[in-house]
C-alpha positions in Angstrom: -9.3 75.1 -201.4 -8.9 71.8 -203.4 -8.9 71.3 -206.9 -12.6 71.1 -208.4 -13.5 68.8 -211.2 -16.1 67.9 -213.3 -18.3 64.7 -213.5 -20.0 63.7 -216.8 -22.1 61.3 -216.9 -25.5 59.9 -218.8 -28.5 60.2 -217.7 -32.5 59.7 -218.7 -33.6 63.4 -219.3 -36.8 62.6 -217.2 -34.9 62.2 -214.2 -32.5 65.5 -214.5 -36.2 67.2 -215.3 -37.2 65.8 -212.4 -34.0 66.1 -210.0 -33.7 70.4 -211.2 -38.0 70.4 -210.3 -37.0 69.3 -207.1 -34.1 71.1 -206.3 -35.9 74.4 -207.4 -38.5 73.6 -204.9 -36.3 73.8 -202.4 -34.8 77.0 -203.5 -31.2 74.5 -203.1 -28.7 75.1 -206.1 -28.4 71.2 -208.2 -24.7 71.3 -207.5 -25.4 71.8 -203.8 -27.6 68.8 -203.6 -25.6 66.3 -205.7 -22.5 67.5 -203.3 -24.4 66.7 -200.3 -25.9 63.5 -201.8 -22.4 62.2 -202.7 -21.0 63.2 -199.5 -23.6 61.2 -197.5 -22.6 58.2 -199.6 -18.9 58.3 -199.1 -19.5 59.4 -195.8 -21.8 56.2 -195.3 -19.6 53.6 -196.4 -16.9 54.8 -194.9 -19.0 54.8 -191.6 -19.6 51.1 -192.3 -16.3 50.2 -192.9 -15.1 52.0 -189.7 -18.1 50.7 -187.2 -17.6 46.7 -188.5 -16.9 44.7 -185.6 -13.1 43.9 -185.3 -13.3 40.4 -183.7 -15.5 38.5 -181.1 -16.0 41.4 -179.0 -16.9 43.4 -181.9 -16.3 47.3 -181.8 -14.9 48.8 -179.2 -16.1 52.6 -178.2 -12.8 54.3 -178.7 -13.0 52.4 -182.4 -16.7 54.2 -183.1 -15.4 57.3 -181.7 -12.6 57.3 -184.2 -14.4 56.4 -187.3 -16.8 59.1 -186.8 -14.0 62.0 -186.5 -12.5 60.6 -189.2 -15.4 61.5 -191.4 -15.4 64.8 -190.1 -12.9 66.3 -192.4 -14.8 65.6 -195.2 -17.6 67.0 -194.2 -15.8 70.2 -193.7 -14.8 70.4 -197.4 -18.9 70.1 -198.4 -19.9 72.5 -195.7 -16.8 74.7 -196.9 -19.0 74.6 -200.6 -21.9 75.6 -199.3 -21.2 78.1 -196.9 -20.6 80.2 -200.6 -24.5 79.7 -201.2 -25.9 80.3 -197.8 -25.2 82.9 -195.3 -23.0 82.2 -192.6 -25.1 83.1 -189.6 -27.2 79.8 -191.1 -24.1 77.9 -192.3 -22.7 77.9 -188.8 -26.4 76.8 -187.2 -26.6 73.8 -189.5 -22.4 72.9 -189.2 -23.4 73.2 -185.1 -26.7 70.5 -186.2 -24.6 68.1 -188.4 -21.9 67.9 -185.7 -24.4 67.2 -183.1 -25.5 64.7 -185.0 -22.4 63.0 -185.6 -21.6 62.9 -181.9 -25.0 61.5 -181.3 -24.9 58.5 -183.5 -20.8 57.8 -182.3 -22.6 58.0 -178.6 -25.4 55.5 -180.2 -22.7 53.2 -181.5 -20.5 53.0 -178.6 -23.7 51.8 -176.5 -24.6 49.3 -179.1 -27.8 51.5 -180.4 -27.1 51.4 -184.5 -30.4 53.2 -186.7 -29.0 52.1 -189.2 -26.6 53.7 -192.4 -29.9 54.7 -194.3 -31.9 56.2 -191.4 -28.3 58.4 -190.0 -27.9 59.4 -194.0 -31.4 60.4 -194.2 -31.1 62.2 -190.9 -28.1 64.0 -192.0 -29.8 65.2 -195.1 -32.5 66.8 -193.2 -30.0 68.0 -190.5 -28.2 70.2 -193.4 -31.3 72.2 -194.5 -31.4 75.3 -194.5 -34.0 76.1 -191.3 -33.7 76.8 -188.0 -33.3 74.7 -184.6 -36.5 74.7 -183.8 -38.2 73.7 -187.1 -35.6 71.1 -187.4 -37.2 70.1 -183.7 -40.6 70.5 -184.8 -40.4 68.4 -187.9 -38.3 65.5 -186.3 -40.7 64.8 -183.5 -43.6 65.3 -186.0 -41.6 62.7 -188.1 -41.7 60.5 -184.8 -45.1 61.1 -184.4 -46.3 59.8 -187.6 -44.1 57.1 -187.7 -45.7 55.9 -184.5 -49.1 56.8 -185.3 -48.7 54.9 -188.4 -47.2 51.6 -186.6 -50.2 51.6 -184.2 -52.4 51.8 -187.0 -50.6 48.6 -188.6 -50.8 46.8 -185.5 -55.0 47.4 -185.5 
């Protein structure tokens, strides 16, 4: 297991109130949810890095392929962290989700379909919670559903 360290760093006290509220609600450990938030980050950048077109003919699909399995050993390392604070039966479900994920959005890429960084991140995020398949299911096509609801009603 790698080395763990520390960060310190300053912050208001309103928004660590604020950030432990929230993470209580979801029954999610702090540490857990800072991890996951940093991971997304490094994970995102180094996505954009990896998926910037490389010429004229921009990306090729074996280069979107690649820079998605790159990331994936990092994402091992935070699932390795939290498969201490969940069960394992749930830890392999959502490690099974995120990957599924991952191969989706490479898929996505190499046919020139991009959601963008913050829209995959925020996917991811709700990809590693701690619920089933079908809830997961349930809540992304509601998601859809209100999104289009809510874009017909901006059209009227």
């Amino acid at each position: 297991m790698p080395k763990e360290v520390q960060i310190t760093f300053p912050l208001e006290a309103e928004l660590r109130d604020a950030f432990a509220s929230a993470a209580a609600v979801e029954n999610t450990p702090a540490t857990q949810v800072l991890r996951q938030l940093m991971q997304d980050y490094v994970l995102k950048v180094q996505a954009q890095q990896k998926a910037r077109p490389q010429g004229p003919a921009g990306t090729s699909s074996m280069d979107a392929r690649v820079a998605v399995e790159e990331l994936r050993p990092h994402y091992a390392v935070d699932m390795a962290h939290n498969a201490l604070e969940i069960g394992d039966e749930m830890q392999t479900l959502i490690e099974n989700r995120v990957n599924t994920m991952y191969e989706t959005h490479a898929n996505n890429l190499i046919e020139g379909i991009d959601i963008g960084s913050e829209a995959f991140e925020a996917l991811l995020s709700r990809a590693r919670e701690p619920i089933s398949d079908e809830e997961f299911e349930r809540r992304e096509l509601l998601r859809i559903h209100e999104s289009v609801a809510a874009k017909k009603t901006s059209v009227q």
